[in-house]
C-alpha positions, 0 to 999 in steps of 0.5 A, a space after each residue: 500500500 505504501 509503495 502505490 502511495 509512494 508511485 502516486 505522490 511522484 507521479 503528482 510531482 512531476 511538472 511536465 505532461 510529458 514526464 508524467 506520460 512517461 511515469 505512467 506508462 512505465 509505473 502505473 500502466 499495468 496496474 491499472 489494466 490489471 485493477 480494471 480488468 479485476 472490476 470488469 471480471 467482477 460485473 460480469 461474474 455478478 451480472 451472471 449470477 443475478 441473471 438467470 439462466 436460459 432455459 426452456 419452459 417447455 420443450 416439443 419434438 414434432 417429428 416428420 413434419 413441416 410446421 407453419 412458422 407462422 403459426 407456429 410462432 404464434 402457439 408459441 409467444 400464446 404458450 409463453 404468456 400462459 406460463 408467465 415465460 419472459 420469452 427471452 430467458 425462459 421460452 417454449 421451444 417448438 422443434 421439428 427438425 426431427 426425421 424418423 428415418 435419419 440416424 443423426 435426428 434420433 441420436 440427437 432425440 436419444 440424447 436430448 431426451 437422457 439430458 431431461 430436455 423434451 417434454 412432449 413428442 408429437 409424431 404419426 401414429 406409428 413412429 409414436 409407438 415405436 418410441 413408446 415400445 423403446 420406453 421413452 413415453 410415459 403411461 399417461 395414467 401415472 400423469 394424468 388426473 381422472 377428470 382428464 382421463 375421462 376428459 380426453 379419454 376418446 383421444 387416447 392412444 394405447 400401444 405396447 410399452 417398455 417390457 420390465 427387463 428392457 433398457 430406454 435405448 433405440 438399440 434395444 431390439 427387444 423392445 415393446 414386450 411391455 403391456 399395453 397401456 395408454 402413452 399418447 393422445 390423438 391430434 387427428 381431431 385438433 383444430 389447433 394441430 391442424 393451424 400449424 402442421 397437416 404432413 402427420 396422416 395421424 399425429 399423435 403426442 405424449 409426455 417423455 418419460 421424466 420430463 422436467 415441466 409435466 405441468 405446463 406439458 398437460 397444458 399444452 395437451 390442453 391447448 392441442 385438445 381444445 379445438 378436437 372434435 
């Protein structure tokens, strides 16, 4: 401390501009950066930590499909209003960039789907149970309440689940020697499905095994739901 007093009192009694130039640049230069880079380094560590972290309130995989972006945005900004989501920090992720026949998209799913970061699948009626028989769906009756049961019980799509020794994996060619129950909900009838997607014959939609926002998922369920006939 005292040598900093020290540097700064020869520094105020040099006379020239030229000779305190010169001082500074030889005595006081990298102590300076380095006290600015100190604060600059400890605004940014608070500023990471008062701000939170971006993440998805909700996130959908629609596969073999090519939705209306427009309209897509719009379900989307709908959503994140309903779920008090900022829009910015905290968004609702609508993802079709999922093709069933393309290794690299069902790697990606795989992993997504271990990291806890899908919550809804949305794919024709076949490739939904396919996903259901490789375990990565959840038996809605663990999910769902009884008034929603009977509520969406025309809707209910029932396919064979994971058998009680099979892992979650797509590698698991034994698969889908579990018992019958009900994974997914239908979307045939949703007038909402239809303003943003029509490649999906049958689509069908259903909650992914341990998925982090169960909630704001049976809502969106809600949502799809309302306009079925």
């Amino acid at each position: 401390m005292e040598d900093r007093r020290n540097v700064f009192r020869q520094f105020k009694a040099l006379k020239s501009r030229e000779e305190r130039r010169q001082y500074f640049w030889d005595y006081m230069l990298w102590p300076t950066v380095a006290v600015i880079a100190a604060v600059g380094l400890a605004i940014f560590l608070i500023v990471k930590i008062v701000t939170p972290a971006d993440h998805h309130v909700l996130y959908v995989a629609v596969f073999d499909e090519d939705l209306n972006e427009v309209e897509t945005d719009i379900l989307k900004n709908s959503l994140q209003e309903q779920f008090g989501a900022d829009g910015k920090h905290e968004t609702v992720l609508i993802d079709d960039n999922f093709v069933s026949t393309n290794d690299e998209d069902m790697s990606r799913f795989n992993v997504l789907t271990a990291n806890h970061e899908i919550d809804v699948v949305i794919a024709d009626e076949d490739v939904f149970k396919a996903l259901a028989a490789y375990g990565y769906m959840t038996d809605l009756d663990t999910v769902l309440s009884e008034d929603k049961k009977s509520q969406w019980s025309s809707e209910l799509v029932y396919s064979n689940g994971l058998g009680e020794d099979d892992t979650v994996s797509l590698e698991d060619t034994e698969s889908g020697k579990g018992p019958v129950e009900a994974y997914g909900l239908s979307l045939s009838n949703s007038t909402e499905y239809s303003k943003i997607g029509n490649l999906l014959k049958t689509p069908v939609m259903g909650f992914v095994l341990d998925d982090t926002n169960q909630t704001n998922a049976i809502s969106f369920a809600g949502v799809m739901l309302e306009g079925a006939n």
